[in-house]
C-alpha positions as CSV (number, residue, x, y, z in Angstrom):
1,X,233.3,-65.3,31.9
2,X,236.2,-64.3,33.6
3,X,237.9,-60.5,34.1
4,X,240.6,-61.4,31.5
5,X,238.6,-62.6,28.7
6,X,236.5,-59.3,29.5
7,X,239.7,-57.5,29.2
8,X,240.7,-59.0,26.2
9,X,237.2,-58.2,24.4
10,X,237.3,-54.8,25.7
11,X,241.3,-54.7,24.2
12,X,240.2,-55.7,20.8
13,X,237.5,-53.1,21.1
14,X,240.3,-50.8,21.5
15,X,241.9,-51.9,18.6
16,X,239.1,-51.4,16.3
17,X,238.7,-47.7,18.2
18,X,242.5,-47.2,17.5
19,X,242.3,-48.2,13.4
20,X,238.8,-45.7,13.1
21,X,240.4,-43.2,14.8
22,X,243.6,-43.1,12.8
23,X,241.0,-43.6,9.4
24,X,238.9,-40.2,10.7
25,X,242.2,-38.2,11.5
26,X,243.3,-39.3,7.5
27,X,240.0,-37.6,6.7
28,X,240.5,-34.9,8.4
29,X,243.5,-33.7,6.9
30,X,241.9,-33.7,4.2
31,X,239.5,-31.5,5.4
32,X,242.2,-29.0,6.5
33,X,243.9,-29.7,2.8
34,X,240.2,-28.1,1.5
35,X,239.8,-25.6,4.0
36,X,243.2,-23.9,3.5
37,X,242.6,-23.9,0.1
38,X,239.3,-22.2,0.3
39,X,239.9,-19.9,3.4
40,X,237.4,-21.4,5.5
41,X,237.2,-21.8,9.0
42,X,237.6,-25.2,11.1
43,X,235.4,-24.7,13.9
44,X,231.5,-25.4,12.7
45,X,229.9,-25.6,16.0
46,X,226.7,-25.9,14.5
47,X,227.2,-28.4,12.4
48,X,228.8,-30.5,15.6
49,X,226.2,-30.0,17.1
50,X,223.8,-31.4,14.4
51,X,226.4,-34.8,13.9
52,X,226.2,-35.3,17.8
53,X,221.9,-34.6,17.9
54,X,222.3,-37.2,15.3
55,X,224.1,-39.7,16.3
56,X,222.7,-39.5,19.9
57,X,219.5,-39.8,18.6
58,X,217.8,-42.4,20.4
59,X,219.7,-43.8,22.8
60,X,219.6,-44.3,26.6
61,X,219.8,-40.9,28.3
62,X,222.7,-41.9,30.5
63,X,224.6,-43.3,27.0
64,X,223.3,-40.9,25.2
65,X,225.1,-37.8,27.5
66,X,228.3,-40.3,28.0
67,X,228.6,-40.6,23.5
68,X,228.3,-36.9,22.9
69,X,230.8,-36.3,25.8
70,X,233.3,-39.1,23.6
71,X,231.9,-37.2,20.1
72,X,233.4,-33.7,21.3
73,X,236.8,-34.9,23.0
74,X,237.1,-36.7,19.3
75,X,236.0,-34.0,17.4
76,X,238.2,-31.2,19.4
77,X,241.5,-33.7,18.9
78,X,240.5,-33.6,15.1
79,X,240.5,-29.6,15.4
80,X,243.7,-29.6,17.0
81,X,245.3,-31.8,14.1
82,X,243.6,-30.3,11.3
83,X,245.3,-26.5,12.9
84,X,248.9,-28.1,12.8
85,X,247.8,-29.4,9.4
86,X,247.3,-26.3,8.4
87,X,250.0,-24.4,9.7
88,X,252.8,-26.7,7.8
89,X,250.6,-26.2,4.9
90,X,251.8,-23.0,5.1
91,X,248.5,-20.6,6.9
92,X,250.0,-17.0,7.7
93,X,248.8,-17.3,11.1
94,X,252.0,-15.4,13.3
95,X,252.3,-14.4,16.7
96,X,253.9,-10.9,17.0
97,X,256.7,-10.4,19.8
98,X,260.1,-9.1,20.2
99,X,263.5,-11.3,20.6
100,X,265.4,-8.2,21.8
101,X,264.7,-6.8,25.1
102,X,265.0,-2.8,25.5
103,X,267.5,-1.1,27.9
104,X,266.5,-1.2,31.5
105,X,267.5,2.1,34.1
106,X,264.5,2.4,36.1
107,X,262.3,0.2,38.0
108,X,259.0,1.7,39.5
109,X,257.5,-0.4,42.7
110,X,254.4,0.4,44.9
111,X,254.8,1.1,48.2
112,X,257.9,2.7,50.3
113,X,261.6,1.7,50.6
114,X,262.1,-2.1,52.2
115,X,258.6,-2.7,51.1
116,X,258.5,-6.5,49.7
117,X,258.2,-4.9,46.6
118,X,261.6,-3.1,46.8
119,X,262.8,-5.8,48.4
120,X,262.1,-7.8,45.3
121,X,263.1,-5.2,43.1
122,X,266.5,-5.1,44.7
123,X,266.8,-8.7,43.8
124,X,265.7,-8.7,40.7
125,X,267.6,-5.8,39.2
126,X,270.4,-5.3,41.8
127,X,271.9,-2.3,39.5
128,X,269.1,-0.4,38.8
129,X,267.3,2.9,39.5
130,X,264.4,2.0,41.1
131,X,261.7,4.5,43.1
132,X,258.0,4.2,44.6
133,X,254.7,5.3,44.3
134,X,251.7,5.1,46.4
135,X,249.5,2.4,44.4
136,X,249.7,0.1,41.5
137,X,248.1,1.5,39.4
138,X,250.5,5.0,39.8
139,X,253.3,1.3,38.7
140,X,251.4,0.4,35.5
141,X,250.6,4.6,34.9
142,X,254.7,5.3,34.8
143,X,255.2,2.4,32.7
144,X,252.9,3.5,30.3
145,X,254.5,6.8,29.8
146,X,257.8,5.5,29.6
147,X,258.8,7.2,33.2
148,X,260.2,3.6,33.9
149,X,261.0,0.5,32.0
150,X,260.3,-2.2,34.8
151,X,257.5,-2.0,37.1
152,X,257.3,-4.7,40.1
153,X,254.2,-5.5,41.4
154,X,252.9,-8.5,43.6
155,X,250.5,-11.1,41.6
156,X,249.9,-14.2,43.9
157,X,250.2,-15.4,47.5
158,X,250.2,-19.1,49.0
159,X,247.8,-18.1,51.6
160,X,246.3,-14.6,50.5
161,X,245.1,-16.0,47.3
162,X,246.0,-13.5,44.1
163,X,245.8,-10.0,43.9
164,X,243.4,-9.2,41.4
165,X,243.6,-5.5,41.4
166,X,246.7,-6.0,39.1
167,X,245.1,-8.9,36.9
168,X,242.5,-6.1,36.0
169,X,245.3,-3.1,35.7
170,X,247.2,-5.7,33.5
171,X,244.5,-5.6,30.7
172,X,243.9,-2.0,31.5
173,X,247.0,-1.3,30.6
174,X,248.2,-3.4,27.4
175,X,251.5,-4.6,29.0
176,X,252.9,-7.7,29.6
177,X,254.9,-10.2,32.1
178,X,258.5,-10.2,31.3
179,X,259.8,-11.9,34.5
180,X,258.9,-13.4,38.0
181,X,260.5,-14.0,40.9
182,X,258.8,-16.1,44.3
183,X,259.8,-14.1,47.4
184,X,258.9,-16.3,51.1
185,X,256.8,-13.4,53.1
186,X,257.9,-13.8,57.0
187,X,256.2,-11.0,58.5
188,X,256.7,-9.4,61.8
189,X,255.0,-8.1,64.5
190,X,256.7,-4.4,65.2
191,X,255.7,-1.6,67.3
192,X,257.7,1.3,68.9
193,X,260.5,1.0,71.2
194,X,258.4,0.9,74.2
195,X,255.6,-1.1,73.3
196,X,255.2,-4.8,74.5
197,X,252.7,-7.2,73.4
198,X,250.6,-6.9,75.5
199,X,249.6,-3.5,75.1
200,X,248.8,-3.6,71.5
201,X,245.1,-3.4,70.2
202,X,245.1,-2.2,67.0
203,X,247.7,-3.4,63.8
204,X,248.5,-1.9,60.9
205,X,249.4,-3.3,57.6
206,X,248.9,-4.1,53.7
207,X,245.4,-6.5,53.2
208,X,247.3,-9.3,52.0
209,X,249.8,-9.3,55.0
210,X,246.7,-9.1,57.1
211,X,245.1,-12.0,55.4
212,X,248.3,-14.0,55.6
213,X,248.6,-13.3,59.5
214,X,244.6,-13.8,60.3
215,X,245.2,-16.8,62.9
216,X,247.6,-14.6,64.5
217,X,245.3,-11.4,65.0
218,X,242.4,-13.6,66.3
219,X,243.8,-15.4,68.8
220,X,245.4,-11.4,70.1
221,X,242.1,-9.6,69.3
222,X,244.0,-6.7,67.9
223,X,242.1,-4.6,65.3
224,X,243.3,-5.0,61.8
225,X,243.7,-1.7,59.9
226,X,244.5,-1.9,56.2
227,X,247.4,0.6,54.9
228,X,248.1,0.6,51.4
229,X,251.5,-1.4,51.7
230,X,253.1,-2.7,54.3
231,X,256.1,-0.6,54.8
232,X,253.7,2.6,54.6
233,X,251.9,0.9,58.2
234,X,255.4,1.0,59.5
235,X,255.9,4.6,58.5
236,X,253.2,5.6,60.0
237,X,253.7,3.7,63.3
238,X,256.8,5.1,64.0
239,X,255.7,8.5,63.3
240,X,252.3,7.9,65.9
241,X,254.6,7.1,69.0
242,X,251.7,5.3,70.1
243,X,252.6,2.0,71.7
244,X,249.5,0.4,71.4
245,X,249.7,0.4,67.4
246,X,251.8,-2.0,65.7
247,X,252.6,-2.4,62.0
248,X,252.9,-6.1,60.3
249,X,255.7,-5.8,58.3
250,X,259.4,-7.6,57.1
251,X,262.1,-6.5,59.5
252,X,263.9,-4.5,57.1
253,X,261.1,-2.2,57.4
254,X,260.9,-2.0,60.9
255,X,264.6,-1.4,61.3
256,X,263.9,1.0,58.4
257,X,261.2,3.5,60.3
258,X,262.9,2.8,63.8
259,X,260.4,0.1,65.3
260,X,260.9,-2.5,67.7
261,X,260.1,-6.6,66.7
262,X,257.8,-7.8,68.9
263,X,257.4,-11.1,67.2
264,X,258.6,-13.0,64.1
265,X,256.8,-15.3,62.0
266,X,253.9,-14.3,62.8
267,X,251.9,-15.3,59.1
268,X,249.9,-18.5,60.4
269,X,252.0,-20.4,56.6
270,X,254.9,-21.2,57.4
271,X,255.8,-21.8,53.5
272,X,253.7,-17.8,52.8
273,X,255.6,-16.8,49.4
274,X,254.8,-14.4,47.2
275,X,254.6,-14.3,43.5
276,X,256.0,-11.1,42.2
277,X,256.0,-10.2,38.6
278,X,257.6,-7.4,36.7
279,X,256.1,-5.6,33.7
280,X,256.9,-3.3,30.7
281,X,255.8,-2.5,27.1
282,X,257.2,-4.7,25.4
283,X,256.2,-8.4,25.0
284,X,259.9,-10.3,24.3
285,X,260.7,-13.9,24.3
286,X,263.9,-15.1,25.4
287,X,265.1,-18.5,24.6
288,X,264.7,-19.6,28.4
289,X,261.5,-18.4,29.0
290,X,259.2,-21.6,30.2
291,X,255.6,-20.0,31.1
292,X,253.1,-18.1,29.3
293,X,250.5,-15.8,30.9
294,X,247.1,-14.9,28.7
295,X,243.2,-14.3,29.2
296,X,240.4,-15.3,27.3
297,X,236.8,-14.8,27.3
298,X,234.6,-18.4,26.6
299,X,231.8,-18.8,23.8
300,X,228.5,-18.7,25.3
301,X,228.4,-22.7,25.2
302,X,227.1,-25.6,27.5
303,X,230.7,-26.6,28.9
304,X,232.9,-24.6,26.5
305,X,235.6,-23.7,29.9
306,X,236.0,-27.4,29.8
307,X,236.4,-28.0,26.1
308,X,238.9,-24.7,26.1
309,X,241.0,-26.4,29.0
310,X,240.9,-29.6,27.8
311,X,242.5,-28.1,24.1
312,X,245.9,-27.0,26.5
313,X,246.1,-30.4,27.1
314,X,245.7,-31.9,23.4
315,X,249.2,-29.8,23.2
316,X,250.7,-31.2,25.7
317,X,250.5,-28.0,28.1
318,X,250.7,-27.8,31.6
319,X,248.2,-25.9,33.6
320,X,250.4,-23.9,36.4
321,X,247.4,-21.3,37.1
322,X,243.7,-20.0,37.0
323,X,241.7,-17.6,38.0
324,X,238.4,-15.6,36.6
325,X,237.6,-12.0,36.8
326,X,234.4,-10.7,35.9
327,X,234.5,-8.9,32.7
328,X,233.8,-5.5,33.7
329,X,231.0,-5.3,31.3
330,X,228.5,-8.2,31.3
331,X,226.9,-9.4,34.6
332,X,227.7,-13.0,35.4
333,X,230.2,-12.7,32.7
334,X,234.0,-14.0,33.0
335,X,237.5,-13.2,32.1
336,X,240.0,-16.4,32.5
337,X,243.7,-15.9,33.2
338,X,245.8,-18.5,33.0
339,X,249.3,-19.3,33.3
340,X,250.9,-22.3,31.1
341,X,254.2,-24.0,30.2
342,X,255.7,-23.3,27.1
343,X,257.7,-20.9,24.7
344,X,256.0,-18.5,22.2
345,X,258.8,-19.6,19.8
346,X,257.7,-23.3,19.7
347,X,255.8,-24.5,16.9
348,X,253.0,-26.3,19.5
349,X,252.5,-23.5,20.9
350,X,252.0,-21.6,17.5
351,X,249.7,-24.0,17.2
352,X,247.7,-23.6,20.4
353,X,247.1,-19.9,19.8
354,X,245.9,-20.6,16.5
355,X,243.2,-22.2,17.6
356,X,242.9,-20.5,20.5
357,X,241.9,-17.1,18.4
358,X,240.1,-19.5,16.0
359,X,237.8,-20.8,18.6
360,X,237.6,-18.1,21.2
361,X,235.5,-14.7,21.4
362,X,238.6,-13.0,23.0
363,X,242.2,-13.9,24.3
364,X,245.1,-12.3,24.6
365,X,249.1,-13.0,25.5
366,X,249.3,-11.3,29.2
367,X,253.3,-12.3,28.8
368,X,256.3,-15.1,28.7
369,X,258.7,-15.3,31.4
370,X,261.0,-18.0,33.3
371,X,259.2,-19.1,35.8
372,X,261.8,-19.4,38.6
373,X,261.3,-20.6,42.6
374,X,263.8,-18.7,44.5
């Protein structure tokens, strides 16, 4: 037998696949018809289980793990029809947010003046009021009593990895991603006016601009001390007056506090960028918005992060982040935030967080933003 007439069996296989499926999808919505009549719920993981024990029963173990893995990816597109079924049947499922954003004077940012926070809060509201405080949680503390509208605080790095302190502070808190902006991070190497290179053995700086200049401190030896911000190390250099202390920092900073660059470039990435994100109060969608931050908690289920990623993609969704947390109050026990494509005004996406709180323990809307390279 040749591949072709293999591929032609296999095709007409298809076929008969294709007619089933559309004949179990009719069924379906006839299930949702039912269950939006009678209030029930669409996920019965119990009695999927008991149709896949059944219909696996039997078989090959190999088959038998490769036809429940087919079962669920079938039964979990049916799910996701029978929601939209029941959502143009009229379900009062709603997502609450605000189309109107509030007034904006004053932006709060952690750090000193010509941090890359207040660099990127420059950017971002050029005409604003905008002042420090020493940590981010101080940032998500002024929002919260309405001292500031806007709070800018760093979220990700290309080399550094994300900076989890403020995924944790952002559920802390109950506020929410309104906009982002991707700063590139060239740091320097500065010290005071008579140092040289030579003579420095101990830096200074935030740990994320140490992480993202690691190569670089190696291959000096210097000692890495971590300051709380990167502009505070150069602060505190200049007022040391010791030349063999240097701060890693931007150059606005150093010309800031009256040091000397020693070196440029000095982050090992030559593409380091920073994802910063500002905050508020107030979740608000704007027509333009194009990403969508949440976290969710998983059922306690062989492979239910899978199924849960895989639903994202039944909608069409793209995937543009993920990381865990642990959840603060189960050991071995996870938080997952994740950033998506989409608008909270389009009906898919109504969709998608229909059965997202259907199906999950715990989730929440972290925020909807444009998601903008700069």
């Amino acid at each position: 037998m040749t591949l072709d007439k293999v591929r032609m069996e296999i095709d007409e296989i298809d076929l008969q696949i294709k007619e089933l499926f559309q004949k179990r999808i009719e069924v379906s919505e006839k299930v949702a018809e039912i269950k939006f009549k009678t209030g029930d719920g669409i996920l019965k993981p119990d009695r999927e289980d008991m149709v896949i024990q059944k219909l696996t029963d039997g078989m090959h173990e190999e088959l038998r793990l490769e036809y429940a893995s087919f079962l669920k990816k079938v039964m979990e597109v049916s799910r996701t029809h029978q929601y939209r079924k029941m959502l143009s049947l009229g379900h009062s499922f709603q997502l609450q947010f605000d189309e109107k954003e509030k007034k904006i004077d004053h932006i709060c940012y952690q750090g000193l003046p010509c941090s890359y926070s207040e660099i990127t809060a420059n950017r971002m509201f050029p005409d604003k009021n905008n002042y420090p405080v020493d940590t981010f949680e101080e940032v998500f503390q002024e929002i919260s009593r309405g001292s500031a509208e806007i709070g800018i605080v760093p979220l990700e790095n290309t080399t550094a990895g994300g900076v989890y302190e403020v995924y944790d502070l952002l559920l802390k808190y109950n506020l929410y991603i309104n906009y982002s902006y991707i700063i590139k991070i060239e740091h320097c190497l500065t010290g005071i006016e008579n140092a040289v290179m030579g003579e420095i053995k101990e830096i200074y700086s935030h740990p994320q601009a140490i992480a993202q200049c690691n190569e670089f401190i190696k291959e000096k030896d210097f000692t890495a001390i971590e300051c709380s911000n990167t502009a505070v190390a150069a602060k505190y250099i200049g007022e040391q007056k010791d030349p063999s202390k240097g701060a890693v920092c931007s150059r606005e900073a150093a010309e800031r506090y009256g040091l000397k660059v020693l070196l440029e470039g000095i982050n090992h990435n030559k593409e380091n960028a920073t994802k910063f994100i500002a905050i508020s109060d107030q979740l608000f969608v704007k027509p333009n918005h194009n990403r969508i931050a949440i976290v969710f908690a998983c059922p306690h289920r062989s492979g239910s992060l899978a199924s849960v990623l895989g639903i994202f993609g039944d909608y069409g969704v793209n995937l543009t982040e993920i990381h865990s947390r642990p959840d603060g109050k189960n050991p071995w026990e996870y938080l997952f935030y994740v950033d998506f494509t989409g608008n909270l005004k389009d009906v898919q996406i109504k969709a998608l967080f229909y059965q997202l709180t259907e199906e999950l323990p715990y989730v929440k809307i972290l925020g909807s933003y444009e998601g903008i390279n700069i």
